[in-house]
C-alpha positions as CSV (number, residue, x, y, z in Angstrom):
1,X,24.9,61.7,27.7
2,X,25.0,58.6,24.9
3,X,22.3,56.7,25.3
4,X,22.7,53.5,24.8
5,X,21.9,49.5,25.2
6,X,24.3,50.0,28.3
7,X,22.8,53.2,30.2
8,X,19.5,51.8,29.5
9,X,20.4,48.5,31.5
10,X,21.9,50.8,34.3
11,X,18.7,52.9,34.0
12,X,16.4,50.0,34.3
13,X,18.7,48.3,37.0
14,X,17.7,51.9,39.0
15,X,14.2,52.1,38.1
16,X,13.0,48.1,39.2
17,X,15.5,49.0,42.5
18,X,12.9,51.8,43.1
19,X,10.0,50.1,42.2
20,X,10.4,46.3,43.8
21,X,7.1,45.1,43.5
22,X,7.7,45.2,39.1
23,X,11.0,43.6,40.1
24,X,10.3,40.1,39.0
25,X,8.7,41.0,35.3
26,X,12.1,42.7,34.3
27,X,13.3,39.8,32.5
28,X,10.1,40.0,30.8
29,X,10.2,43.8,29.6
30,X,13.4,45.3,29.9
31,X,16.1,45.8,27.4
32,X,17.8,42.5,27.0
33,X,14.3,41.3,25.9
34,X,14.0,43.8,23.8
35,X,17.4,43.1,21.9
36,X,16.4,39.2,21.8
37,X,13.3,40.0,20.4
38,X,14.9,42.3,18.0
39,X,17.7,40.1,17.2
40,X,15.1,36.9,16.3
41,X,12.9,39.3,13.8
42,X,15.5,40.3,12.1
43,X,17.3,36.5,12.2
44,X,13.7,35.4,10.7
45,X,13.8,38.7,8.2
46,X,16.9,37.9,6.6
47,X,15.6,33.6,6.4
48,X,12.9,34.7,4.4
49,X,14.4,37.9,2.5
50,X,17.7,37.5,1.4
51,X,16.9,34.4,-0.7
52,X,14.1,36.6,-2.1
53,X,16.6,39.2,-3.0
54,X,19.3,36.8,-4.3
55,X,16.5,35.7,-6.7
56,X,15.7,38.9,-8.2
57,X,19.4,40.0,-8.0
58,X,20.2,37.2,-10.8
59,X,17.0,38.3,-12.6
60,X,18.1,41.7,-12.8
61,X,21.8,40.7,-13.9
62,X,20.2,38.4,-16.5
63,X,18.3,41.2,-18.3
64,X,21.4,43.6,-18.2
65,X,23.6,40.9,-19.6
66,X,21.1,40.2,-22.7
67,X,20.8,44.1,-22.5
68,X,24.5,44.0,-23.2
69,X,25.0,41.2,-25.3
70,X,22.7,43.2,-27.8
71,X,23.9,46.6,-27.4
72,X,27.9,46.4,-26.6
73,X,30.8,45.3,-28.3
74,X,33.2,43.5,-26.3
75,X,35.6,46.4,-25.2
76,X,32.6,48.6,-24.4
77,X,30.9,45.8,-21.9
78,X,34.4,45.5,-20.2
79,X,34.0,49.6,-19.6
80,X,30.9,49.6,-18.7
81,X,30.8,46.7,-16.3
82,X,33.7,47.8,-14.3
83,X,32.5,51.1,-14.2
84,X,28.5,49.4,-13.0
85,X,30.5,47.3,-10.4
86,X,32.4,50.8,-9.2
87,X,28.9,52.2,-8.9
88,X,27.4,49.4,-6.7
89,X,30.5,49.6,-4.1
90,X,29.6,53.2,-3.8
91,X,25.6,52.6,-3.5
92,X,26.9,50.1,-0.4
């Protein structure tokens, strides 16, 4: 069987038909409040994080272009950063 978001609504559904007296905290506990919970954490993850990535990301590409600048000849930095960006489409 797949388990999934799905079956485990259909298994809860089951389980709080069985067990009426837990029937009015399922909003509380079940899957759907899991996924919201889930869903705000990582909403609040990415506020916080991806500008902190972004920053270092333009750090980084900073250092490798003064890395270049001082190492490369023009025909050679062309080479080398198409062949970086092929490497980074691969890495994601």
């Amino acid at each position: 069987m797949d388990w999934n978001a799905e079956t485990t609504r259909i298994k809860e559904k089951e389980w709080f038909a069985k067990h009426p007296q837990y029937h009015d905290i399922q909003h509380v506990c079940g899957i759907d409040r899991l996924m919201d919970t889930m869903i705000s954490l990582l909403a609040e993850k990415m506020v916080t994080e991806v500008p902190k990535l972004v920053r270092e990301m333009k750090k980084v590409k900073a250092e490798v272009s003064k890395w270049f600048a001082k190492r490369c000849t023009k025909q050679s930095r062309s080479v080398l950063s198409r062949n970086l960006f092929l490497h980074a489409w691969r890495i994601f």
